[in-house]
PQR file with spaces between the fields and no chain letter, atoms N, CA, C, O and H, PARSE charges and radii, in Angstrom:
ATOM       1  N    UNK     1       7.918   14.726  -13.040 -0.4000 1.5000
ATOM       2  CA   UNK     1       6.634   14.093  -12.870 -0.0000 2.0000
ATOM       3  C    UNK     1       6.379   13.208  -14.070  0.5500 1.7000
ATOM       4  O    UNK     1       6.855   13.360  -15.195 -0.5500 1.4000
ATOM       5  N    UNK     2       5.320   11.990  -13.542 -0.4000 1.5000
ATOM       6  CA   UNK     2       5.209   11.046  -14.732 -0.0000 2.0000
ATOM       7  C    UNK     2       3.875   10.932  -15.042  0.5500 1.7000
ATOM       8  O    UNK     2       2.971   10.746  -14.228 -0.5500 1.4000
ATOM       9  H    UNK     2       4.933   11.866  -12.628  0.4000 1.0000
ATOM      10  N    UNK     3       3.749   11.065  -16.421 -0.4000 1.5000
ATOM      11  CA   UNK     3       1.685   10.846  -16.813 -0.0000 2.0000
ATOM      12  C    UNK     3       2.159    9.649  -17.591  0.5500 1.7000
ATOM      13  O    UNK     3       3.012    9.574  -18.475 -0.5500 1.4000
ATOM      14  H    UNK     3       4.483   11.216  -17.083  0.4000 1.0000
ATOM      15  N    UNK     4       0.953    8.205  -16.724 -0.4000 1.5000
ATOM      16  CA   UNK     4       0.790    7.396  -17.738 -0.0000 2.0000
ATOM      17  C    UNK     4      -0.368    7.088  -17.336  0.5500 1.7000
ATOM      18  O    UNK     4      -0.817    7.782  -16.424 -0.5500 1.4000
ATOM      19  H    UNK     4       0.260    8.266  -16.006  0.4000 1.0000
ATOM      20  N    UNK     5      -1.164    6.042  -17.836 -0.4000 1.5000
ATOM      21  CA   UNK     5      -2.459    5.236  -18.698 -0.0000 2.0000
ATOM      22  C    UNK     5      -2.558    3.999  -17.906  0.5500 1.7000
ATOM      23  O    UNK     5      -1.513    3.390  -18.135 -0.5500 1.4000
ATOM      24  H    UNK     5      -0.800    5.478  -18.577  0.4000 1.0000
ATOM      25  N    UNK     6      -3.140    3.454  -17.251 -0.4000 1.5000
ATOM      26  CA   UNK     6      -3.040    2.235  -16.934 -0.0000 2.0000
ATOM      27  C    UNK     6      -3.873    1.331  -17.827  0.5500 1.7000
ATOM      28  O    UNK     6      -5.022    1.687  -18.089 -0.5500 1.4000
ATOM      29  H    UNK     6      -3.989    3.948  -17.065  0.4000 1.0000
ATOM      30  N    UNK     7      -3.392    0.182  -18.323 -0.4000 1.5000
ATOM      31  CA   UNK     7      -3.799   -0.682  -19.750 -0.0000 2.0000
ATOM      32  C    UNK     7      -5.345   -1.458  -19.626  0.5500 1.7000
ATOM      33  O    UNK     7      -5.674   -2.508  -20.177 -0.5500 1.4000
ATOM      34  H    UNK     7      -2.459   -0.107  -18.110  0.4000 1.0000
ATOM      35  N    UNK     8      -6.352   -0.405  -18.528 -0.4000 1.5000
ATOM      36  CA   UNK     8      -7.816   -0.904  -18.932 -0.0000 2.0000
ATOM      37  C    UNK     8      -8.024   -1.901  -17.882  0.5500 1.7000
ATOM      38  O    UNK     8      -8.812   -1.498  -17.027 -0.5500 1.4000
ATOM      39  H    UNK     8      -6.085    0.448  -18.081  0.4000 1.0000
ATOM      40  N    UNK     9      -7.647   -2.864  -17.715 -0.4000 1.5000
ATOM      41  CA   UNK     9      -7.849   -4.132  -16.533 -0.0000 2.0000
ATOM      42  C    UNK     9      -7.522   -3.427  -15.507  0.5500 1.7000
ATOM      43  O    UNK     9      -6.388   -2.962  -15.386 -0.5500 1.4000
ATOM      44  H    UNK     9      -7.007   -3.192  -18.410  0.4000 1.0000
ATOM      45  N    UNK    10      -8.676   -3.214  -14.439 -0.4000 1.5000
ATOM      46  CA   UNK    10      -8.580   -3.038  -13.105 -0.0000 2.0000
ATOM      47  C    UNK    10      -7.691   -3.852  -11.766  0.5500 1.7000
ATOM      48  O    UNK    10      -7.361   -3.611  -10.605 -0.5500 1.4000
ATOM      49  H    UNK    10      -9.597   -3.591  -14.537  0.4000 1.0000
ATOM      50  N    UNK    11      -7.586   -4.789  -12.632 -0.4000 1.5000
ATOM      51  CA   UNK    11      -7.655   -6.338  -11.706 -0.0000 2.0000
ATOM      52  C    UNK    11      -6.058   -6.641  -11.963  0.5500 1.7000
ATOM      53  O    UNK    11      -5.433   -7.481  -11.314 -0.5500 1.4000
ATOM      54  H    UNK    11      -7.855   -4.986  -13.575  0.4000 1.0000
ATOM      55  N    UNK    12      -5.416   -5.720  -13.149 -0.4000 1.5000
ATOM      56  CA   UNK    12      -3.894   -5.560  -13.573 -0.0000 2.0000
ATOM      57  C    UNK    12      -3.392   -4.143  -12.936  0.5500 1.7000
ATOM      58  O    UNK    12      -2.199   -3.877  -13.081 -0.5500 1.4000
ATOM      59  H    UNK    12      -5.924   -5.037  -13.676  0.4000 1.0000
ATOM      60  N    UNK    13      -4.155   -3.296  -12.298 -0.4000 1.5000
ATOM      61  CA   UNK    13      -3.448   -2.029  -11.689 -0.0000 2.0000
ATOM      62  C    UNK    13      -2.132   -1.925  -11.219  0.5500 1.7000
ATOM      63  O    UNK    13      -1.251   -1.144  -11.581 -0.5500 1.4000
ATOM      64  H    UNK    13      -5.124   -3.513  -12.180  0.4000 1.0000
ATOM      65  N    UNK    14      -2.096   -3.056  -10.128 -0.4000 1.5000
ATOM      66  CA   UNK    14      -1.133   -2.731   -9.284 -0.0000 2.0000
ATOM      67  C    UNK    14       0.200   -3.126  -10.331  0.5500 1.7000
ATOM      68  O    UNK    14       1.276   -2.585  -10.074 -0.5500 1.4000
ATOM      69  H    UNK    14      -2.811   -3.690   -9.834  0.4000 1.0000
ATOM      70  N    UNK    15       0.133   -3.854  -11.236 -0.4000 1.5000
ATOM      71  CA   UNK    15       1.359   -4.381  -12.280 -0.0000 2.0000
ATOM      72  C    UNK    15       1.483   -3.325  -12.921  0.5500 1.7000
ATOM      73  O    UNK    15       2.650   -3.047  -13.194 -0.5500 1.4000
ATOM      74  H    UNK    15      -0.741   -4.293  -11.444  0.4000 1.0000
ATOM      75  N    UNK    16       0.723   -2.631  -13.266 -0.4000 1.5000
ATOM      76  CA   UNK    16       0.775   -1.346  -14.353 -0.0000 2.0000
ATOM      77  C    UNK    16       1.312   -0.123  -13.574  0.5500 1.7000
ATOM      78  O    UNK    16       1.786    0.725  -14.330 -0.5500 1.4000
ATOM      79  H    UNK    16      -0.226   -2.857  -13.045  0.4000 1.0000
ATOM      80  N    UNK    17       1.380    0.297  -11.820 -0.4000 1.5000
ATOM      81  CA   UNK    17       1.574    1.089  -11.039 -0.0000 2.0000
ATOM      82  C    UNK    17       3.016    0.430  -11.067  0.5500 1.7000
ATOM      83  O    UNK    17       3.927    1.257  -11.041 -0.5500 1.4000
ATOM      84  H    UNK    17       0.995   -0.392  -11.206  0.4000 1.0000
ATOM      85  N    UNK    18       3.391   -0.881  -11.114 -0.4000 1.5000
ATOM      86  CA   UNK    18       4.664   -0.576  -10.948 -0.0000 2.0000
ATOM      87  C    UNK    18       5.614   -0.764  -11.875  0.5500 1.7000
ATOM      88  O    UNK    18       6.789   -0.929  -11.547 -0.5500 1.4000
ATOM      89  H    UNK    18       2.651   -1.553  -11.135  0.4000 1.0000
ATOM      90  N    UNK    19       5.134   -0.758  -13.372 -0.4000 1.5000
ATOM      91  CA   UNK    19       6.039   -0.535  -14.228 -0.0000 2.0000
ATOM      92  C    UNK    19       5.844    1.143  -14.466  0.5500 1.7000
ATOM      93  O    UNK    19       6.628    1.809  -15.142 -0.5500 1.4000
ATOM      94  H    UNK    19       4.179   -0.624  -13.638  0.4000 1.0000
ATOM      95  N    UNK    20       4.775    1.634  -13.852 -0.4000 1.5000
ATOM      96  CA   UNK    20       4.762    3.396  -14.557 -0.0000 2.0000
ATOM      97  C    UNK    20       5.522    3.977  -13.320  0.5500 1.7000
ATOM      98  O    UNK    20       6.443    4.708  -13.684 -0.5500 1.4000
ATOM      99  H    UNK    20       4.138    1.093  -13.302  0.4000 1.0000
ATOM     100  N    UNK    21       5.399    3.862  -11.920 -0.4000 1.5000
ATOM     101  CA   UNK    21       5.843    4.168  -10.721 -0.0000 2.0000
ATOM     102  C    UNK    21       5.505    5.662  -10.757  0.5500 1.7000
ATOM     103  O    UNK    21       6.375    6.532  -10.792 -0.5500 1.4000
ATOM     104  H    UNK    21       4.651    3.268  -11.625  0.4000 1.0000
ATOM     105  N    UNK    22       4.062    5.930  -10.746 -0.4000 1.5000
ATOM     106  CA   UNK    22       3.812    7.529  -10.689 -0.0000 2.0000
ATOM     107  C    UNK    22       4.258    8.227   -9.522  0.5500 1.7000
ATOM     108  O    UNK    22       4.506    7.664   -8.456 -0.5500 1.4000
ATOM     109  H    UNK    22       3.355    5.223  -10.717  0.4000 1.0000
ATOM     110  N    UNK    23       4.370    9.579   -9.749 -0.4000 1.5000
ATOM     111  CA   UNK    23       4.747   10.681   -8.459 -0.0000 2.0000
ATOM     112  C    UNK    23       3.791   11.318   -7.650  0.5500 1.7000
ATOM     113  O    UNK    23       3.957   11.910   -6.583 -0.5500 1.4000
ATOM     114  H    UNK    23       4.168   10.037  -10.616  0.4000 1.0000
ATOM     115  N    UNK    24       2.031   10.974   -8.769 -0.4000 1.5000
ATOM     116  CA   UNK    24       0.937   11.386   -8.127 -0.0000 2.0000
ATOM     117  C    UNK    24       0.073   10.918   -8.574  0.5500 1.7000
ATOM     118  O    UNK    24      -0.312   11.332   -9.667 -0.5500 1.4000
ATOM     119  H    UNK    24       1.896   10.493   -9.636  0.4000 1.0000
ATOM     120  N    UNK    25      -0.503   10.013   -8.019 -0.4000 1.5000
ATOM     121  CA   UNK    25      -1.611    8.953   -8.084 -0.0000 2.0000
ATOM     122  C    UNK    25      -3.391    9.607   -7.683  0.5500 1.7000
ATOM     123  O    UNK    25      -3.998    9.232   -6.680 -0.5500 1.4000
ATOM     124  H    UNK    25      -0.191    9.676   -7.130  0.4000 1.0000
ATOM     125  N    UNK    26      -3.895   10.483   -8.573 -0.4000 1.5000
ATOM     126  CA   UNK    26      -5.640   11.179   -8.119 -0.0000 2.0000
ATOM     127  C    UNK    26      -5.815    9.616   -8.890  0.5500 1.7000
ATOM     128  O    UNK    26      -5.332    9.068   -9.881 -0.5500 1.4000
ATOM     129  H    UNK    26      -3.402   10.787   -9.388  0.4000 1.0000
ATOM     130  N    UNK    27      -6.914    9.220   -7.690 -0.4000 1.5000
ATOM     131  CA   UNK    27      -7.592    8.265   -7.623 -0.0000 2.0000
ATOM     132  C    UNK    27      -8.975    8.337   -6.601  0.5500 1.7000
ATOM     133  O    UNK    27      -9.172    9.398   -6.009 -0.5500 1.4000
ATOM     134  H    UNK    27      -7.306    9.666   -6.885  0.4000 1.0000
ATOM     135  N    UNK    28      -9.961    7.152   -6.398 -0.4000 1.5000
ATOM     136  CA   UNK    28     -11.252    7.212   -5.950 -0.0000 2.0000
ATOM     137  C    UNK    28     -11.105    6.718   -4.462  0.5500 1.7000
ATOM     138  O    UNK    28      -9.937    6.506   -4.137 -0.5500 1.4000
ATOM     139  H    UNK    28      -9.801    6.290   -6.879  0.4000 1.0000
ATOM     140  N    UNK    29     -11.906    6.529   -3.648 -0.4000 1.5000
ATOM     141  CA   UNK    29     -11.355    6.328   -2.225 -0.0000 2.0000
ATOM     142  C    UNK    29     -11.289    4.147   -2.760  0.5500 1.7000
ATOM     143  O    UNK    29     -10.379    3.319   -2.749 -0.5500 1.4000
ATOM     144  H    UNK    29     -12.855    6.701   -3.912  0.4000 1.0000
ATOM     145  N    UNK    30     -12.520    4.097   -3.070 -0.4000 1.5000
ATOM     146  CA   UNK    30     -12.481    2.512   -3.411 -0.0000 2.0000
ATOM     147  C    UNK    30     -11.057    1.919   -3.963  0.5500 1.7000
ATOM     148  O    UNK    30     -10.964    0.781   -3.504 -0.5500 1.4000
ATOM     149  H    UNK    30     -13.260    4.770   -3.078  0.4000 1.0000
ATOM     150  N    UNK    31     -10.205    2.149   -4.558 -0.4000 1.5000
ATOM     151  CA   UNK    31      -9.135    2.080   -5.159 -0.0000 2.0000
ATOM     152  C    UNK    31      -8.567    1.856   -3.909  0.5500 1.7000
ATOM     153  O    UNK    31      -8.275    0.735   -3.493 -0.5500 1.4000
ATOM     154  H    UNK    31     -10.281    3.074   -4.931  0.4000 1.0000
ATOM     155  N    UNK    32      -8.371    3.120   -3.172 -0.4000 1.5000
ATOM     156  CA   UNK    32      -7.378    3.150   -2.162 -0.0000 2.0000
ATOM     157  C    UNK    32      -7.665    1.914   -0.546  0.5500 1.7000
ATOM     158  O    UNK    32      -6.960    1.536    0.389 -0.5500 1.4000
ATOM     159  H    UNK    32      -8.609    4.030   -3.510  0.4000 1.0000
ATOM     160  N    UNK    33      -8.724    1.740   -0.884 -0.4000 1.5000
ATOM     161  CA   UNK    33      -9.616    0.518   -0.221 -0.0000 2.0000
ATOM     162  C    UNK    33      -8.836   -0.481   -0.305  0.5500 1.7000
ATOM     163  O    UNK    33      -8.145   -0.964    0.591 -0.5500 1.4000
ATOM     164  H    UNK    33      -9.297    2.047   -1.643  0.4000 1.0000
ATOM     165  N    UNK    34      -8.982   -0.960   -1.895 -0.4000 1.5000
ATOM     166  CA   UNK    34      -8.456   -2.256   -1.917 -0.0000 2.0000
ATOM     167  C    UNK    34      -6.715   -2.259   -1.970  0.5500 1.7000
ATOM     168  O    UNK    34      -6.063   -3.289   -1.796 -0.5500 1.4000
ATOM     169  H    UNK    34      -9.544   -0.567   -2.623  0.4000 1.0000
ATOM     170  N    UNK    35      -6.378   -1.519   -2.120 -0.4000 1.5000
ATOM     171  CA   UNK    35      -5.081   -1.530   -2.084 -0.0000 2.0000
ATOM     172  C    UNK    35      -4.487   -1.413   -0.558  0.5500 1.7000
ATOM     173  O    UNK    35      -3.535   -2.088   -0.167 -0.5500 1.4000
ATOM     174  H    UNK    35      -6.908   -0.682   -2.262  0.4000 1.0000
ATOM     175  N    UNK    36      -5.071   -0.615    0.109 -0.4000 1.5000
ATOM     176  CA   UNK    36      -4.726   -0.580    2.080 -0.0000 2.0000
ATOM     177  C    UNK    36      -5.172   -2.083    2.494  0.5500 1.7000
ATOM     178  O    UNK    36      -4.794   -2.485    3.595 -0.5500 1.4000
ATOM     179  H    UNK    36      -5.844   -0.066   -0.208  0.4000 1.0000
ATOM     180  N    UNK    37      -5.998   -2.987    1.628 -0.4000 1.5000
ATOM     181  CA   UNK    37      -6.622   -4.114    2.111 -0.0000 2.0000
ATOM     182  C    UNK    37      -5.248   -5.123    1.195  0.5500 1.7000
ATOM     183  O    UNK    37      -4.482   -5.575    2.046 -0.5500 1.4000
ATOM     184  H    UNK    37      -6.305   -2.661    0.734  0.4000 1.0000
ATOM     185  N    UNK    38      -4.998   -5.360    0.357 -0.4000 1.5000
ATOM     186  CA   UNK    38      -4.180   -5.961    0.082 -0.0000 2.0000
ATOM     187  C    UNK    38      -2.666   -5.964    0.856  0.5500 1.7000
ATOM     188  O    UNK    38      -2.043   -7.007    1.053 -0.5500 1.4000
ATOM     189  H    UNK    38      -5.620   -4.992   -0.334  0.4000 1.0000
ATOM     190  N    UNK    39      -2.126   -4.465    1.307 -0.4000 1.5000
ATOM     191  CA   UNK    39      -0.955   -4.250    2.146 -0.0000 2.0000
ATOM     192  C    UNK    39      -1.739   -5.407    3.391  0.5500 1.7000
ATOM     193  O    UNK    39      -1.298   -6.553    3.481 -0.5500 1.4000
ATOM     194  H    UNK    39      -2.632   -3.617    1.147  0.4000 1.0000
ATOM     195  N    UNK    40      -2.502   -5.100    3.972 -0.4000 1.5000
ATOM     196  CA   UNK    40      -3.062   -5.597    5.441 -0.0000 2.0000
ATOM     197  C    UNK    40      -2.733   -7.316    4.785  0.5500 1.7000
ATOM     198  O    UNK    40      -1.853   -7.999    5.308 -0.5500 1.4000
ATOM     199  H    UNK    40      -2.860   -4.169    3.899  0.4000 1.0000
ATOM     200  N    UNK    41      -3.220   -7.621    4.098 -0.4000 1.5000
ATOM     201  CA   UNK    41      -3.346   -9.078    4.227 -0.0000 2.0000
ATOM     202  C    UNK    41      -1.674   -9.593    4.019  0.5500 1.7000
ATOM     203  O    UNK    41      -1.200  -10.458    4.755 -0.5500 1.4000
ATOM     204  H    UNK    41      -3.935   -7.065    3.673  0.4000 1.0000
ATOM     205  N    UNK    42      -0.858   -8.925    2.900 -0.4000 1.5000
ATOM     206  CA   UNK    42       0.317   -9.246    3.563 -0.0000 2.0000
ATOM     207  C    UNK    42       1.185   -9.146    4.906  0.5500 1.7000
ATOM     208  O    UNK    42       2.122   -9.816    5.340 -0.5500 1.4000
ATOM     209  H    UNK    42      -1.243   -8.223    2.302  0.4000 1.0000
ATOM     210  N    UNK    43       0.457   -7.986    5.404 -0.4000 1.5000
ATOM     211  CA   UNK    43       1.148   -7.916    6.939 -0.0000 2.0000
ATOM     212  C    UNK    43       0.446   -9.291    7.715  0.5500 1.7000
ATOM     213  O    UNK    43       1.141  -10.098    8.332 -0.5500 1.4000
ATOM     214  H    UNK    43      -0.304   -7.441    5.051  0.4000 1.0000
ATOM     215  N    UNK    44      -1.088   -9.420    7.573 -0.4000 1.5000
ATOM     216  CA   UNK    44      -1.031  -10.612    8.149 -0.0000 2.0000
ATOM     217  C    UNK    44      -0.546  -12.153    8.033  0.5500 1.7000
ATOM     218  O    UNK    44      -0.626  -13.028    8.895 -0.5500 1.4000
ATOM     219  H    UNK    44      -1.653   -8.764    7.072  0.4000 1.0000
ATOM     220  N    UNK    45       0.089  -12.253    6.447 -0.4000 1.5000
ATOM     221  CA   UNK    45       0.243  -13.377    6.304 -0.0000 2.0000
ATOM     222  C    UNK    45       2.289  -13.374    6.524  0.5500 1.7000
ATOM     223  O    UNK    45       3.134  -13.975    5.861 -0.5500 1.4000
ATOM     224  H    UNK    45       0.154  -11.543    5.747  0.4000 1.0000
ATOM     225  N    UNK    46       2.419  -12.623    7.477 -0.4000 1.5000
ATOM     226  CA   UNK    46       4.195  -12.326    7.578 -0.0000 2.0000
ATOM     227  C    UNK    46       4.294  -12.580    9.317  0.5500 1.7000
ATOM     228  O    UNK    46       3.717  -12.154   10.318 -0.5500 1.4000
ATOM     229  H    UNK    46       1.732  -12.134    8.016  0.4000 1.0000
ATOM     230  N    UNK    47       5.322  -13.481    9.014 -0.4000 1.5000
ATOM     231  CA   UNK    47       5.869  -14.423   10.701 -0.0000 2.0000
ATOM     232  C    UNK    47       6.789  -14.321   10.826  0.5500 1.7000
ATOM     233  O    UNK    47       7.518  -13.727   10.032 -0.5500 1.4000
ATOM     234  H    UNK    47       5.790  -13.827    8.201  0.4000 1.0000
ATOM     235  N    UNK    48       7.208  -14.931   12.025 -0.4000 1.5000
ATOM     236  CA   UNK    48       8.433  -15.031   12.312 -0.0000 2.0000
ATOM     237  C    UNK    48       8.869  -13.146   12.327  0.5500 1.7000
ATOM     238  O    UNK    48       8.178  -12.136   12.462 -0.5500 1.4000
ATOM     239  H    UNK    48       6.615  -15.414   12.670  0.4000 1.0000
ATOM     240  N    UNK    49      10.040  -13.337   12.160 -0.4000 1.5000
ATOM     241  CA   UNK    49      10.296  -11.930   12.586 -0.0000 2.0000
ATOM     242  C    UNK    49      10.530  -10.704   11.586  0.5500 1.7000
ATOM     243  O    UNK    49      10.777   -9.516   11.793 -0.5500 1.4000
ATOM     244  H    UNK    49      10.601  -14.157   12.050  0.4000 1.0000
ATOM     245  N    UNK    50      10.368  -11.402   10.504 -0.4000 1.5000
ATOM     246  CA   UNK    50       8.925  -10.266    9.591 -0.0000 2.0000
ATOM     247  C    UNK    50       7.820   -9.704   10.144  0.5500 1.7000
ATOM     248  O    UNK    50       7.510   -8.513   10.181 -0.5500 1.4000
ATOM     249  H    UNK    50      10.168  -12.367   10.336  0.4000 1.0000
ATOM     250  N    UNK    51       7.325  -10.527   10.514 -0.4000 1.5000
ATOM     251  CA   UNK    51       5.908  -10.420   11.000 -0.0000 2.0000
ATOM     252  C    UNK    51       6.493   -9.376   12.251  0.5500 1.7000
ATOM     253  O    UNK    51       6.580   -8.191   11.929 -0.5500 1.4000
ATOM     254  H    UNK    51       7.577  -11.494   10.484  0.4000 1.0000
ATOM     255  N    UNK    52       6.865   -9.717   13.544 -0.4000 1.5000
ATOM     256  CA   UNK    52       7.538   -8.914   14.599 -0.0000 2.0000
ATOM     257  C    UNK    52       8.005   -7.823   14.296  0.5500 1.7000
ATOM     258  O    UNK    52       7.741   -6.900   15.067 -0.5500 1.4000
ATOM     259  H    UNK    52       6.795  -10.680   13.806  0.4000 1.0000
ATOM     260  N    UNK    53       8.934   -7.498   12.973 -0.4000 1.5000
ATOM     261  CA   UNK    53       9.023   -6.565   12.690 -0.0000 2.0000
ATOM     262  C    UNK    53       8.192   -5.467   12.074  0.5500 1.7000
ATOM     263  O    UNK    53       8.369   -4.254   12.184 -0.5500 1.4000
ATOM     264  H    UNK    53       9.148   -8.248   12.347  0.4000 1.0000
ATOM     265  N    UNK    54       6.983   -6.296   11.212 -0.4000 1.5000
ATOM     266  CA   UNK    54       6.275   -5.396   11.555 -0.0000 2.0000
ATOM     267  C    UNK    54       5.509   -4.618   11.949  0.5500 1.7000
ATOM     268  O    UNK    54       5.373   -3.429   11.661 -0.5500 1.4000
ATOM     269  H    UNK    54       6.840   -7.281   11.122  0.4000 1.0000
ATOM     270  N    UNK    55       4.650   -5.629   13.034 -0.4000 1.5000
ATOM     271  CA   UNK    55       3.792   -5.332   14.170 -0.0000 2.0000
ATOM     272  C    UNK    55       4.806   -4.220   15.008  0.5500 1.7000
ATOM     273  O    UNK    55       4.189   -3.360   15.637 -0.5500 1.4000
ATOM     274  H    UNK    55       4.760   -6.595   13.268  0.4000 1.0000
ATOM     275  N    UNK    56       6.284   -4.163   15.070 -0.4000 1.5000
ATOM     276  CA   UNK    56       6.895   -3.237   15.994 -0.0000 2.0000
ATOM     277  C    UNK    56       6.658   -2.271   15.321  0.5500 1.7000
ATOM     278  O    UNK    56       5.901   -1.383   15.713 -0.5500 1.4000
ATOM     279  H    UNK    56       6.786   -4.861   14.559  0.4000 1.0000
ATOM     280  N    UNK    57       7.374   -2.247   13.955 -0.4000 1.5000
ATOM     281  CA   UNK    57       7.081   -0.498   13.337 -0.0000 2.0000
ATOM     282  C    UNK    57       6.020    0.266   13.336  0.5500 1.7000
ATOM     283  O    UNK    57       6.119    1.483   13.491 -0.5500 1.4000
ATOM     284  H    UNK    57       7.989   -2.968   13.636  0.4000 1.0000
ATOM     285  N    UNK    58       4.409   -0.589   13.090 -0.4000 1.5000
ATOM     286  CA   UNK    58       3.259   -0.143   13.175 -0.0000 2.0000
ATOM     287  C    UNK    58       3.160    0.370   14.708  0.5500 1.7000
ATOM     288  O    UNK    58       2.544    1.426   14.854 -0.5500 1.4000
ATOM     289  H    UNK    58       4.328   -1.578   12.963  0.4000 1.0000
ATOM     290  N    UNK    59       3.517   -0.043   15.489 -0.4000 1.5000
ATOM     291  CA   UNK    59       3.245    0.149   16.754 -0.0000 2.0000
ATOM     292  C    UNK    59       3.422    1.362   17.410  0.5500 1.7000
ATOM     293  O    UNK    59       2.657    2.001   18.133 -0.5500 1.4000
ATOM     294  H    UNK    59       4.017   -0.900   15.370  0.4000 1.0000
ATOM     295  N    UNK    60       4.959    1.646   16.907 -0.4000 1.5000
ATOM     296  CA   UNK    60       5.679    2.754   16.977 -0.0000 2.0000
ATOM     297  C    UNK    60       5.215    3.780   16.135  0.5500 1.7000
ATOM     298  O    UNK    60       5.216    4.916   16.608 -0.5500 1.4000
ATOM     299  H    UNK    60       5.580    1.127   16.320  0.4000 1.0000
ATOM     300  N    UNK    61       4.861    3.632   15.109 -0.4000 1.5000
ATOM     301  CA   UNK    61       4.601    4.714   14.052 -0.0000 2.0000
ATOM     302  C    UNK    61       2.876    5.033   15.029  0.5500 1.7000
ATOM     303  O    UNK    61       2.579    6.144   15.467 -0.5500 1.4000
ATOM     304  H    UNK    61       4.859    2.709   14.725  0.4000 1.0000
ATOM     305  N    UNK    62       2.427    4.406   15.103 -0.4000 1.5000
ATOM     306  CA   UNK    62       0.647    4.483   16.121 -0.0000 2.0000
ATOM     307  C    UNK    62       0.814    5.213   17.206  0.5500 1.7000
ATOM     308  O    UNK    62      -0.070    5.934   17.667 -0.5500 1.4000
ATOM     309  H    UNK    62       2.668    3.503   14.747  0.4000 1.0000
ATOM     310  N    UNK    63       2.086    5.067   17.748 -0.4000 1.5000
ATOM     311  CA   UNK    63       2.534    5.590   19.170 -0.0000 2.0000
ATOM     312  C    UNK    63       3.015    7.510   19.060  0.5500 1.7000
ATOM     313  O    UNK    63       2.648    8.451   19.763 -0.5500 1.4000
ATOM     314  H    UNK    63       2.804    4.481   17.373  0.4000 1.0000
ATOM     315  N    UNK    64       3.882    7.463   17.958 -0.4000 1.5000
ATOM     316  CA   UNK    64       4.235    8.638   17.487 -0.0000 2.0000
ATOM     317  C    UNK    64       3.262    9.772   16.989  0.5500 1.7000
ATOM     318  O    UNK    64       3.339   10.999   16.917 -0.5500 1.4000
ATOM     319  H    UNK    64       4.181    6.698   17.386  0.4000 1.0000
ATOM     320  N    UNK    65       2.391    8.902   16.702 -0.4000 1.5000
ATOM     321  CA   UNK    65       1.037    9.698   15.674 -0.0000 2.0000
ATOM     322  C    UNK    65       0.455   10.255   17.098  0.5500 1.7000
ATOM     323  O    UNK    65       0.293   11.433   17.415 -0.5500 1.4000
ATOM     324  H    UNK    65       2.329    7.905   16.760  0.4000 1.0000
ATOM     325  N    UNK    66       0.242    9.329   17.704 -0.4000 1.5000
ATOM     326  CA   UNK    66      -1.138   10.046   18.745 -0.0000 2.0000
ATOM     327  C    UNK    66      -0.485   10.798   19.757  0.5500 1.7000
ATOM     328  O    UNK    66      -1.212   11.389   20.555 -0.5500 1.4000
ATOM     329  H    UNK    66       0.373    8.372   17.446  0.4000 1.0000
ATOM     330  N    UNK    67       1.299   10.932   19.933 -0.4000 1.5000
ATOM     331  CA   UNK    67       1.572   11.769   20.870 -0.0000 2.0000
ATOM     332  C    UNK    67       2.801   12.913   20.121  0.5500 1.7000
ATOM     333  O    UNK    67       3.939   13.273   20.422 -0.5500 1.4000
ATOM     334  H    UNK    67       1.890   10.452   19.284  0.4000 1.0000
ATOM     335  N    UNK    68       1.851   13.202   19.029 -0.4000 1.5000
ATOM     336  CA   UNK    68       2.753   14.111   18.531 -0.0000 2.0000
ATOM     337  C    UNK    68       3.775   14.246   17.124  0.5500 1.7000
ATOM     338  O    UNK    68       4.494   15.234   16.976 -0.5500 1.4000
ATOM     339  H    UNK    68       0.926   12.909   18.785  0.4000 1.0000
């Protein structure tokens, strides 16, 4: 397991998450907000068959969830 510090700037998190690459991230739900909102906007800004690919996996993974 890894304990580190992130260097104070909120707005630098995600750079600081991936030079520390923790194993367990306790954090606030808002945090986890903007970060599920940042994944989303790259899925929306991905075409072509990026994009296809990953509208399929979500699809499937949505499909799996609700039947089991």
């Amino acid at each position: 397991m890894k304990v580190g510090f992130f260097g104070g700037n909120v707005l630098k998190l995600t750079e600081d998450m991936h030079i520390l690459k923790p194993t367990f991230f306790p954090s606030v739900p808002r945090l986890f907000n903007r970060i599920y909102g940042k994944i989303q906007d790259k899925f929306k800004d991905a075409a072509g068959v990026k994009g296809m690919l990953i509208n399929q996996a979500l699809s499937s993974k949505q499909y799996y969830y609700k039947n089991g």
